[in-house]
C-alpha positions in Angstrom: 82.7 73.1 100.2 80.1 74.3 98.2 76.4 73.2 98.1 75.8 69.8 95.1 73.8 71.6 91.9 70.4 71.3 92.2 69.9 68.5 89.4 66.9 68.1 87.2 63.2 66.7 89.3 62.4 63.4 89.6 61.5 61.3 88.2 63.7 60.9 85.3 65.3 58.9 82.6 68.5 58.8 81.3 68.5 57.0 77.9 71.0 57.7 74.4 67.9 58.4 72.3 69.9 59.1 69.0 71.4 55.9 69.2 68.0 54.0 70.2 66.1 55.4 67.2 69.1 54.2 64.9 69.6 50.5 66.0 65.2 50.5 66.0 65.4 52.2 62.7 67.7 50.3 61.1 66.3 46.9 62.9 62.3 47.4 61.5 64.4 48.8 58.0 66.0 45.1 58.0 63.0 43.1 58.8 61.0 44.8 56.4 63.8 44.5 53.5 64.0 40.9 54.1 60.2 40.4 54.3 60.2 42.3 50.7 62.9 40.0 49.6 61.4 37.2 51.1 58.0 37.9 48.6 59.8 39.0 45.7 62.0 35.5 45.5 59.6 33.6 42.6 61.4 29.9 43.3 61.8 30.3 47.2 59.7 27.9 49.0 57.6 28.8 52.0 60.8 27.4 54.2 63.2 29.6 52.4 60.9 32.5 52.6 60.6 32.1 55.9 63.9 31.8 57.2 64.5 35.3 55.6 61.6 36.4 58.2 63.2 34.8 60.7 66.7 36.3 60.0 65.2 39.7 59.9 63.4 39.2 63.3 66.3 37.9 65.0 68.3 41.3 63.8 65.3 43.4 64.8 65.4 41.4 68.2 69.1 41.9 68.6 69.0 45.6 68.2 65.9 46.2 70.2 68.4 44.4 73.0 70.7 47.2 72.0 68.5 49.9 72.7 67.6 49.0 75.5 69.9 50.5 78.3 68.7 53.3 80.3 68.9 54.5 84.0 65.7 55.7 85.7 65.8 58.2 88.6 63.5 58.8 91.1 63.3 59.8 94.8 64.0 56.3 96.4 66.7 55.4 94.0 67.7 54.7 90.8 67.3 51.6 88.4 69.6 50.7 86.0 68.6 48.7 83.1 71.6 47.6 81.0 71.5 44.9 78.0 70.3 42.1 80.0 70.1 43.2 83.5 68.0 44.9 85.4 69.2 46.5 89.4 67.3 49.0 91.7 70.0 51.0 93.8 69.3 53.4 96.4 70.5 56.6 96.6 73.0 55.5 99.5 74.5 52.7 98.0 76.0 54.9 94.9 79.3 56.8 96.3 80.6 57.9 92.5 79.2 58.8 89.2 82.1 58.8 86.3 81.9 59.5 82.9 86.4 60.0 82.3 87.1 60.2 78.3 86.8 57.4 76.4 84.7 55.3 78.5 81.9 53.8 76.7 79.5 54.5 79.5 79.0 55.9 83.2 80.0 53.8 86.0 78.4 54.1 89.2 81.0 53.5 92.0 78.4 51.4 95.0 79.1 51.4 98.7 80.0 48.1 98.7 83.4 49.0 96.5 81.8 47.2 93.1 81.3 49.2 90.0 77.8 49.4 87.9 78.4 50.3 84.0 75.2 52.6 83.5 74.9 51.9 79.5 72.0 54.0 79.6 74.0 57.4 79.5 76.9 56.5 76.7 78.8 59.3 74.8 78.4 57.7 71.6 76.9 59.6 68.9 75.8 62.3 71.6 78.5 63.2 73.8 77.6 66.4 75.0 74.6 64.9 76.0 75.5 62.1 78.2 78.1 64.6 79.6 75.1 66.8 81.1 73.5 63.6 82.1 76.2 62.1 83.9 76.7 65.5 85.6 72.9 65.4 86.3 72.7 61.9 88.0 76.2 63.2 89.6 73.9 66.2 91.6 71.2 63.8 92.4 73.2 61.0 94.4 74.7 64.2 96.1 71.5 65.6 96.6 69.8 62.5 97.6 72.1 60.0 98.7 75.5 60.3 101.5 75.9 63.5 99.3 79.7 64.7 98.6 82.4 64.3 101.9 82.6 67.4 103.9 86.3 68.5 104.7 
């Protein structure tokens, strides 16, 4: 069987950038729209006006949420931060790394037979970059964890 590819060095972090600078684009685009709305309105009262600041920090907050997925590499393990969610796995407990077509993101098969969505490497609006990222994370748990069966 041949040797697992080297992979990049560690640390490092897998995040869909392209999509994280739209959703905090767009979000801080919305907030500020609204806050210019909010001004511009002459016979909006400080409640109204401020309920349109409110809406647009609630969309900026939702899409901050958004953009936050990434998975973080180093050499005791990796951490996955997802939506809401946070988990630090070692290298042992992750047995797979799959990215098949049309998943939205890589799931991490564990050594426990439970699956980890990894949105922090998503196809999206970047495919052939969370390709060569999945393939990455792929050579580092065989580098640095069981590593791929023999036989």
């Amino acid at each position: 069987m041949p040797a697992p590819e080297p992979g990049p060095g560690l640390p490092v972090t897998f995040r869909p950038t392209r999509t994280r600078i739209v959703l905090l684009t767009v979000g801080v685009a919305i907030l500020v729209t609204l806050i210019v709305i909010a001004m511009l309105l002459e016979t909006a009262g400080p409640g109204e006006r401020a309920a349109f600041v409110l809406t647009g920090v609630l969309f900026l907050g939702v899409l901050v949420l958004l953009s936050r997925p990434k998975v973080v590499a180093d050499a005791g393990g990796v951490t996955v931060v997802n939506l809401t969610t946070k988990r630090r796995l070692e290298w042992a407990e992750i047995v797979g790394v799959h990215l098949r077509p049309g998943d939205p993101w890589v799931l991490l098969d564990l050594s426990d037979g439970t699956s980890l969505p990894a949105m922090g490497i998503q196809p999206g609006i970047a495919r052939e970059r969370a390709l060569r990222d999945a393939k990455a994370l792929r050579a580092l748990a065989d580098r640095y964890g069981t590593g791929p069966a023999d036989g």
